[in-house]
mmCIF file of the N, C-alpha and C atoms, coordinates in Angstrom:
data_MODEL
# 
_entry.id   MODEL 
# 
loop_
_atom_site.group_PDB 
_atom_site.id 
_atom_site.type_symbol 
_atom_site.label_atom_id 
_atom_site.label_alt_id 
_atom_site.label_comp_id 
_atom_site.label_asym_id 
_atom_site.label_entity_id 
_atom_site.label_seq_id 
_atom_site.pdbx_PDB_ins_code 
_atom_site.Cartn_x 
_atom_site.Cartn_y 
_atom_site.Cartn_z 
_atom_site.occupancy 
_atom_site.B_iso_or_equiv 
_atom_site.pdbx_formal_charge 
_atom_site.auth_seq_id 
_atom_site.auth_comp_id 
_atom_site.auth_asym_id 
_atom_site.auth_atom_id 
_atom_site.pdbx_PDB_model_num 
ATOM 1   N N  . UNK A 1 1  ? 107.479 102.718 107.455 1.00 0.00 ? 1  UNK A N  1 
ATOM 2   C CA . UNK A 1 1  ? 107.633 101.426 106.803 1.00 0.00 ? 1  UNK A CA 1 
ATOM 3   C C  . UNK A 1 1  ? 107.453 101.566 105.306 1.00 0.00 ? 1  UNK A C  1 
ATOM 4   N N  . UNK A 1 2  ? 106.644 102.501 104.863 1.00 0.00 ? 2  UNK A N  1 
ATOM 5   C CA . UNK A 1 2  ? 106.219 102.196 103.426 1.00 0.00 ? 2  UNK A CA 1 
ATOM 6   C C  . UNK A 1 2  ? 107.491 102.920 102.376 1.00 0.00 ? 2  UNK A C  1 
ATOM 7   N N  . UNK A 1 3  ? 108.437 104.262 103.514 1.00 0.00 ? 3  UNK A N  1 
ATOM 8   C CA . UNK A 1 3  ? 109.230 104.200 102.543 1.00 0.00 ? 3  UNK A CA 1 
ATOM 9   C C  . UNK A 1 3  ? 110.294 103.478 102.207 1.00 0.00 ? 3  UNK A C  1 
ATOM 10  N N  . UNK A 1 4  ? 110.623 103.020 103.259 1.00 0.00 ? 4  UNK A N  1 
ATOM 11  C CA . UNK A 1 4  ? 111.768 101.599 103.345 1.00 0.00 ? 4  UNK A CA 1 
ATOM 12  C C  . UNK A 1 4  ? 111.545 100.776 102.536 1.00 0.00 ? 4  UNK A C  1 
ATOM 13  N N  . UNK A 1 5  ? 109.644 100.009 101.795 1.00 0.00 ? 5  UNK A N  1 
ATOM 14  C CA . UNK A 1 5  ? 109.381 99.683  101.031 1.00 0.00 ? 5  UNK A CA 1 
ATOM 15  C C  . UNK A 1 5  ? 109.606 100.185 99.898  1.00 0.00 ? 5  UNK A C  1 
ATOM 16  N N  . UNK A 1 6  ? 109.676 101.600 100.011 1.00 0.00 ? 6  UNK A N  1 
ATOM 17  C CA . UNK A 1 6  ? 109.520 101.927 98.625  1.00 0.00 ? 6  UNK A CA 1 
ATOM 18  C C  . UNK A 1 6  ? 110.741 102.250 98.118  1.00 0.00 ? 6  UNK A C  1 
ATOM 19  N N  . UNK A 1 7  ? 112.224 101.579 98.371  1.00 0.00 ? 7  UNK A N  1 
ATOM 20  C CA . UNK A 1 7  ? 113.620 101.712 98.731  1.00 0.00 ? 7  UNK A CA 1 
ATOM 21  C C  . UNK A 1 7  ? 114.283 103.594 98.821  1.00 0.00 ? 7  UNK A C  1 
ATOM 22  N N  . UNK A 1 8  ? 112.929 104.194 99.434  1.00 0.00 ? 8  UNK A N  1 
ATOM 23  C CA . UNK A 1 8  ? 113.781 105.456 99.256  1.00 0.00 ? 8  UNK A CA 1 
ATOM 24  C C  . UNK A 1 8  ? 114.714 105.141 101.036 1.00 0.00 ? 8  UNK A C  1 
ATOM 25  N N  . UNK A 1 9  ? 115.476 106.212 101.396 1.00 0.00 ? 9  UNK A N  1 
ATOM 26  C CA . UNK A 1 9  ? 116.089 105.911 102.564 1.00 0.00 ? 9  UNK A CA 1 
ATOM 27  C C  . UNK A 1 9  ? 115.309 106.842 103.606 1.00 0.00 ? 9  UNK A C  1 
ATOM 28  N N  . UNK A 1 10 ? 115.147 106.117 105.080 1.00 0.00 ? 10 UNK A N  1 
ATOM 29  C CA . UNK A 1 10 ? 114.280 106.684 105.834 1.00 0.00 ? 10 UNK A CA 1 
ATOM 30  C C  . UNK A 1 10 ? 114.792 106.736 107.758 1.00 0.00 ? 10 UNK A C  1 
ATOM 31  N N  . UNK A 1 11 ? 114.917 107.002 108.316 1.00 0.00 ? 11 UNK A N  1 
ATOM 32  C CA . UNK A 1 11 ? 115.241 107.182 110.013 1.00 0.00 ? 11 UNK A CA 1 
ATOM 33  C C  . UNK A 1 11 ? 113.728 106.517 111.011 1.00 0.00 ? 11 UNK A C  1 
ATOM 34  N N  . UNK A 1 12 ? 113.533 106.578 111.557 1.00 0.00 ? 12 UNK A N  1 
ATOM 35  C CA . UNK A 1 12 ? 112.676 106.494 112.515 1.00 0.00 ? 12 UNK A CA 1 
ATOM 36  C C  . UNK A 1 12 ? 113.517 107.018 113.730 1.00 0.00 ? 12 UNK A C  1 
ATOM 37  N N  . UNK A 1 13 ? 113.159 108.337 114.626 1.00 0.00 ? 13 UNK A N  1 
ATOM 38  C CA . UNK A 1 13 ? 113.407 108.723 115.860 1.00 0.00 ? 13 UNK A CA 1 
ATOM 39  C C  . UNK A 1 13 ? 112.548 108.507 116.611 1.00 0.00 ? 13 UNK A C  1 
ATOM 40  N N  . UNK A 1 14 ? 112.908 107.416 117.630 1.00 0.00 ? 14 UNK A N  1 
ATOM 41  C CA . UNK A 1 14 ? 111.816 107.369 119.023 1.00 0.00 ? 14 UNK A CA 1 
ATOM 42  C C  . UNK A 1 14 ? 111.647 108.970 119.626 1.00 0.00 ? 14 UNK A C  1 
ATOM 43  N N  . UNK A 1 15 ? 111.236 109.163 120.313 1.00 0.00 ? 15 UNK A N  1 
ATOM 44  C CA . UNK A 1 15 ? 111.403 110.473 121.321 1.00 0.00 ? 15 UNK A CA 1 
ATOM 45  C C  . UNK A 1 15 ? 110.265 110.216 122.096 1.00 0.00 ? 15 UNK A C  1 
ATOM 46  N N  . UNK A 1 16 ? 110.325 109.259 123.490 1.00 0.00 ? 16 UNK A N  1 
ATOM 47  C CA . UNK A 1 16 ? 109.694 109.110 125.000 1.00 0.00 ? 16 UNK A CA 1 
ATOM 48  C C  . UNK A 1 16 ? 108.313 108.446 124.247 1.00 0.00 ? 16 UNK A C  1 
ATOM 49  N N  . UNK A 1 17 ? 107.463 108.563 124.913 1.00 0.00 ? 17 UNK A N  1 
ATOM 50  C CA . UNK A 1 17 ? 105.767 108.191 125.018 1.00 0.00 ? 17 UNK A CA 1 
ATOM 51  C C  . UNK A 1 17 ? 105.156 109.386 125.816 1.00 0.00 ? 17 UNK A C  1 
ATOM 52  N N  . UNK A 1 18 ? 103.737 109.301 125.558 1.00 0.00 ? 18 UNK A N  1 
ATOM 53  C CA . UNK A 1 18 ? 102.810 110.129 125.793 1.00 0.00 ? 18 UNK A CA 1 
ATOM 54  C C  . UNK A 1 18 ? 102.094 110.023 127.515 1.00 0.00 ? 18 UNK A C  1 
ATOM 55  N N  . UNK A 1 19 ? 101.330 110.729 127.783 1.00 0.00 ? 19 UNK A N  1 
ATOM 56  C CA . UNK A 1 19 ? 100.723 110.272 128.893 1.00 0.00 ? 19 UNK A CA 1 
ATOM 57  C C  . UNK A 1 19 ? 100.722 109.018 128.844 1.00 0.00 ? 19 UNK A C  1 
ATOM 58  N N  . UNK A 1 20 ? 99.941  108.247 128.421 1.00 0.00 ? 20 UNK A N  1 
ATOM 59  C CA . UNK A 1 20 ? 99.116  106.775 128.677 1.00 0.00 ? 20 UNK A CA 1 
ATOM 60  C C  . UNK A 1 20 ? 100.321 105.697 127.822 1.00 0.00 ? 20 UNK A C  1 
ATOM 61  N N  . UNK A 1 21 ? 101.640 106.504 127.981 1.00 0.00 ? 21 UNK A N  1 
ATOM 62  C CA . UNK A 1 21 ? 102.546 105.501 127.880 1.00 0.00 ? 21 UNK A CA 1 
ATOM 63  C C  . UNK A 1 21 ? 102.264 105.175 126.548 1.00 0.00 ? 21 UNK A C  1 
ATOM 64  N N  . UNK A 1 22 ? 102.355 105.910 125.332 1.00 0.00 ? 22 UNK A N  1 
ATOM 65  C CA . UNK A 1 22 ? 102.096 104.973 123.855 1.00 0.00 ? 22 UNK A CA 1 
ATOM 66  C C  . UNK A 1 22 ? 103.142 105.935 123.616 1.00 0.00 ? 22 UNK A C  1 
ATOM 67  N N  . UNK A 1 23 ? 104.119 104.966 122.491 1.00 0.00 ? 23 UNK A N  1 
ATOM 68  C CA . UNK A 1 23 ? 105.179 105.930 122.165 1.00 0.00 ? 23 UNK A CA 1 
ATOM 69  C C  . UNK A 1 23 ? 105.051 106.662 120.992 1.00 0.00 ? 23 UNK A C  1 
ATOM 70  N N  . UNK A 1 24 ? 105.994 107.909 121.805 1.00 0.00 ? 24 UNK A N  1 
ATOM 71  C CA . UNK A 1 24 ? 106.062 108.888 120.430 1.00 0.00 ? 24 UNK A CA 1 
ATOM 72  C C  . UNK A 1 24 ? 107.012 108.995 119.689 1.00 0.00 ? 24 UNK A C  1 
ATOM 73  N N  . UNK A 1 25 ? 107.167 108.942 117.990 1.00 0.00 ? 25 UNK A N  1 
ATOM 74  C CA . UNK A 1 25 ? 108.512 109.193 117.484 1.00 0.00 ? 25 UNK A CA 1 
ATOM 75  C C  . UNK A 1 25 ? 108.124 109.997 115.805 1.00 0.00 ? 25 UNK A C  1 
ATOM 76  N N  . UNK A 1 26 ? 109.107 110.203 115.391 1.00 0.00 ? 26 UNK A N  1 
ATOM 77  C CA . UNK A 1 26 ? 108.851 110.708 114.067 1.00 0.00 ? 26 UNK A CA 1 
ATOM 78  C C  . UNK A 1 26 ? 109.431 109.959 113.146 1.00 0.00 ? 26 UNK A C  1 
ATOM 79  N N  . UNK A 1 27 ? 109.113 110.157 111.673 1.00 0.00 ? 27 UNK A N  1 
ATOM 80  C CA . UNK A 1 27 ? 110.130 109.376 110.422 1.00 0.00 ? 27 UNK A CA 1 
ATOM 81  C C  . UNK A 1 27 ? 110.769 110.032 109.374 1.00 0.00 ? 27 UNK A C  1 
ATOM 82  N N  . UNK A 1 28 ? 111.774 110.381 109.273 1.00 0.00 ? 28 UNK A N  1 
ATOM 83  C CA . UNK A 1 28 ? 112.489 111.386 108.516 1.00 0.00 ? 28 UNK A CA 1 
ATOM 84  C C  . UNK A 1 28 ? 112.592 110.757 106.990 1.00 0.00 ? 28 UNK A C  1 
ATOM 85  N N  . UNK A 1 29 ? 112.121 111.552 106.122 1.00 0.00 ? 29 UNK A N  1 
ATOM 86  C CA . UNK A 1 29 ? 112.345 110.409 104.430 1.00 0.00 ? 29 UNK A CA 1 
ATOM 87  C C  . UNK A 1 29 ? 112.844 111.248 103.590 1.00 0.00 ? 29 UNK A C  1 
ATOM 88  N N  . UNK A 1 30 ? 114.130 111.255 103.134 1.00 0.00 ? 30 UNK A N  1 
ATOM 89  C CA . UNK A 1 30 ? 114.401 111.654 102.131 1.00 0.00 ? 30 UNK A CA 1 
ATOM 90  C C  . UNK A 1 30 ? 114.573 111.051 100.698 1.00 0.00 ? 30 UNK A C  1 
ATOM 91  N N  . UNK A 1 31 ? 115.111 111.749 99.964  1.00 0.00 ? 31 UNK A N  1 
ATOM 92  C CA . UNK A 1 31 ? 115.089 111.593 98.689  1.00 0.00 ? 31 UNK A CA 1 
ATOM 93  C C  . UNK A 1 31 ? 115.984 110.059 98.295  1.00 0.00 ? 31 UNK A C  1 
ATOM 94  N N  . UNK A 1 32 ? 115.891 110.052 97.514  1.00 0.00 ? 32 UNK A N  1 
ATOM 95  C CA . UNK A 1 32 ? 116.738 108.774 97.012  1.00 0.00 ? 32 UNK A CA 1 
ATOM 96  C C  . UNK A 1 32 ? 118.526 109.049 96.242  1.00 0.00 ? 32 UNK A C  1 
ATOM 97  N N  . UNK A 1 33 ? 119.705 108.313 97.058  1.00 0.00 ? 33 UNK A N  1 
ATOM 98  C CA . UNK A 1 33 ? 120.562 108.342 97.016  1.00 0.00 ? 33 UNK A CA 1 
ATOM 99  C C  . UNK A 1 33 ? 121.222 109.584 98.235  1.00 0.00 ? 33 UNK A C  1 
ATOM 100 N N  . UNK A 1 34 ? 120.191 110.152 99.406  1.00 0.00 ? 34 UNK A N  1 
ATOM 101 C CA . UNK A 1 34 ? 121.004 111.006 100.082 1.00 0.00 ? 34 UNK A CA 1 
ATOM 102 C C  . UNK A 1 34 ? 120.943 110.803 101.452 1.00 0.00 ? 34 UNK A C  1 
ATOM 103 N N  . UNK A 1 35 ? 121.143 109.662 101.574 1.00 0.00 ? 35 UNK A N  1 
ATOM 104 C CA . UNK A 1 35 ? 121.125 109.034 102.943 1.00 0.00 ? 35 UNK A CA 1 
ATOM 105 C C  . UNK A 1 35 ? 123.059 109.735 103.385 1.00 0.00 ? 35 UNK A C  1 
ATOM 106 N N  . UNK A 1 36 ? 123.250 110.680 103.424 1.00 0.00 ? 36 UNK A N  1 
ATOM 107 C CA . UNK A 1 36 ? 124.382 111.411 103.668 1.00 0.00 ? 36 UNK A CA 1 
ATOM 108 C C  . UNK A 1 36 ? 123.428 112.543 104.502 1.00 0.00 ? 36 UNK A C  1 
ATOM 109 N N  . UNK A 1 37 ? 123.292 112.916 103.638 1.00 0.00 ? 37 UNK A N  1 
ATOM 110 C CA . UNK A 1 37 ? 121.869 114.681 104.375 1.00 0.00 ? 37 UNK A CA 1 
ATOM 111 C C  . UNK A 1 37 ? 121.070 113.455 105.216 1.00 0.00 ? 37 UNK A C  1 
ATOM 112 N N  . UNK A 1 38 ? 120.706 112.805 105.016 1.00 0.00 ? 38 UNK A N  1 
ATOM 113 C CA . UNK A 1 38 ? 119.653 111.821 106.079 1.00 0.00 ? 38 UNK A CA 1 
ATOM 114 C C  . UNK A 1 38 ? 120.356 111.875 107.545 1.00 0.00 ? 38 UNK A C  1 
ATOM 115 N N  . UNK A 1 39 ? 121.156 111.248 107.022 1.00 0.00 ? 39 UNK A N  1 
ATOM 116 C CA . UNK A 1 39 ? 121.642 110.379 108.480 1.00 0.00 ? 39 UNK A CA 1 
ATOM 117 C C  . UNK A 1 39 ? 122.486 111.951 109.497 1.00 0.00 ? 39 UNK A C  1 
ATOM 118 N N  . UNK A 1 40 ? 122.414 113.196 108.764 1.00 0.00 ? 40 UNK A N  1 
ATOM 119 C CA . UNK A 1 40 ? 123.260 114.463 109.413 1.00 0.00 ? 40 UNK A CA 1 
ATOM 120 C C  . UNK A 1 40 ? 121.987 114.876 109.558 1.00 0.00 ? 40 UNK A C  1 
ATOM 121 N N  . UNK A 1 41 ? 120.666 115.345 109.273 1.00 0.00 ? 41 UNK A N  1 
ATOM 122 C CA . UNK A 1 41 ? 120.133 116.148 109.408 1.00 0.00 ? 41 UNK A CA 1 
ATOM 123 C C  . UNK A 1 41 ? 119.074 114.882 110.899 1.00 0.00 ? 41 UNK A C  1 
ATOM 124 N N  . UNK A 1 42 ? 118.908 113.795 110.436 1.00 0.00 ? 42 UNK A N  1 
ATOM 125 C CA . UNK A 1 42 ? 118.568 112.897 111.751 1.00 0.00 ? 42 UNK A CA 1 
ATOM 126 C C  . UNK A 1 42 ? 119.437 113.097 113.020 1.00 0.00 ? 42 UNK A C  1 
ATOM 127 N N  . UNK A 1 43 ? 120.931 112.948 113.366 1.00 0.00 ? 43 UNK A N  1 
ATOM 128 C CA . UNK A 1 43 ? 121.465 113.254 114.157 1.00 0.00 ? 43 UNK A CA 1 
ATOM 129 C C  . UNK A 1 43 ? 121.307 114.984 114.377 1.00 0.00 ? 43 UNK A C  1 
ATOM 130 N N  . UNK A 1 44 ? 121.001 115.500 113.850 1.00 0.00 ? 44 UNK A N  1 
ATOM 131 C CA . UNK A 1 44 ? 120.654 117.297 114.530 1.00 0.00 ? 44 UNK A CA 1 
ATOM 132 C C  . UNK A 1 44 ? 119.295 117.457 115.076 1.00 0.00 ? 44 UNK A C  1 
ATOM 133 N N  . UNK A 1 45 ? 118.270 116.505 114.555 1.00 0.00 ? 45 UNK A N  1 
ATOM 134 C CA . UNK A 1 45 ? 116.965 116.652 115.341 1.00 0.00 ? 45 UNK A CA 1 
ATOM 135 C C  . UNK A 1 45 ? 117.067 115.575 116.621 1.00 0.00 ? 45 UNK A C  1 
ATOM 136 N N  . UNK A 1 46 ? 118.034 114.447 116.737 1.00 0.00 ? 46 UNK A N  1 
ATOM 137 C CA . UNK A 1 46 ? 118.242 113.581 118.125 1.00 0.00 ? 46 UNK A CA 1 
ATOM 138 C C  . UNK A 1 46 ? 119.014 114.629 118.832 1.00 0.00 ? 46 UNK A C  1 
ATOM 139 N N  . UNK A 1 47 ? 120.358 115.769 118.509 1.00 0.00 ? 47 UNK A N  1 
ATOM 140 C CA . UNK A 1 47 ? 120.326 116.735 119.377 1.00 0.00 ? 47 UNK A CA 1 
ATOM 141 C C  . UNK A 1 47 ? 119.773 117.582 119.791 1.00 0.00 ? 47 UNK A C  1 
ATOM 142 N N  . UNK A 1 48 ? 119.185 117.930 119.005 1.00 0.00 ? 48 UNK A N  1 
ATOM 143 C CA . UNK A 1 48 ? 117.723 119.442 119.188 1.00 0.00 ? 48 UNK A CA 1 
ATOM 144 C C  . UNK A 1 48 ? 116.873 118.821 120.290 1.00 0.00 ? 48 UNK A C  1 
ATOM 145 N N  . UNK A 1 49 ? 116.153 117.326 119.868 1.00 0.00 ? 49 UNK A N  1 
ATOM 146 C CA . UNK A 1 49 ? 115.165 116.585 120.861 1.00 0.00 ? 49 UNK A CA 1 
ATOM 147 C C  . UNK A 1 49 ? 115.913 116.637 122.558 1.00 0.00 ? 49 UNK A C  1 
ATOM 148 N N  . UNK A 1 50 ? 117.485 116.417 122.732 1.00 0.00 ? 50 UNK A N  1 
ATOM 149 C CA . UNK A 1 50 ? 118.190 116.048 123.333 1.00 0.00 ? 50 UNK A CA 1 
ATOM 150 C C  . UNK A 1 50 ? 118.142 116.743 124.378 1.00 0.00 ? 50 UNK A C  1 
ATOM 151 N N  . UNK A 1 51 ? 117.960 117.809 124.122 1.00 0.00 ? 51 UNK A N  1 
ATOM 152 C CA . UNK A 1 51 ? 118.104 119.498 124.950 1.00 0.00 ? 51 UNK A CA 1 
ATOM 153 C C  . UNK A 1 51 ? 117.239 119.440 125.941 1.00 0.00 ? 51 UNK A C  1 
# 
């Protein structure tokens, strides 16, 4: 959330929940103006996770 605030560009990947059912995900943040490398290097870790 805080980088979305902070207008850099950012992903959030769910990936499942844990034992006790709390979910797990990561947040990918890159630099500002490269939501190009963002949004390619996010879709290669949803395939990597995918496997």
């Amino acid at each position: 959330v805080q980088a979305s605030v902070s207008g850099v560009p950012a992903v959030s990947i769910p990936n499942g929940s844990d034992q006790n059912g709390m979910p797990i995900g990561l947040q990918v943040i890159a630099n500002s103006f490269k939501e190009v490398e963002l949004y390619a290097f996010s879709n290669y870790l949803v395939n990597l996770i995918s496997k």
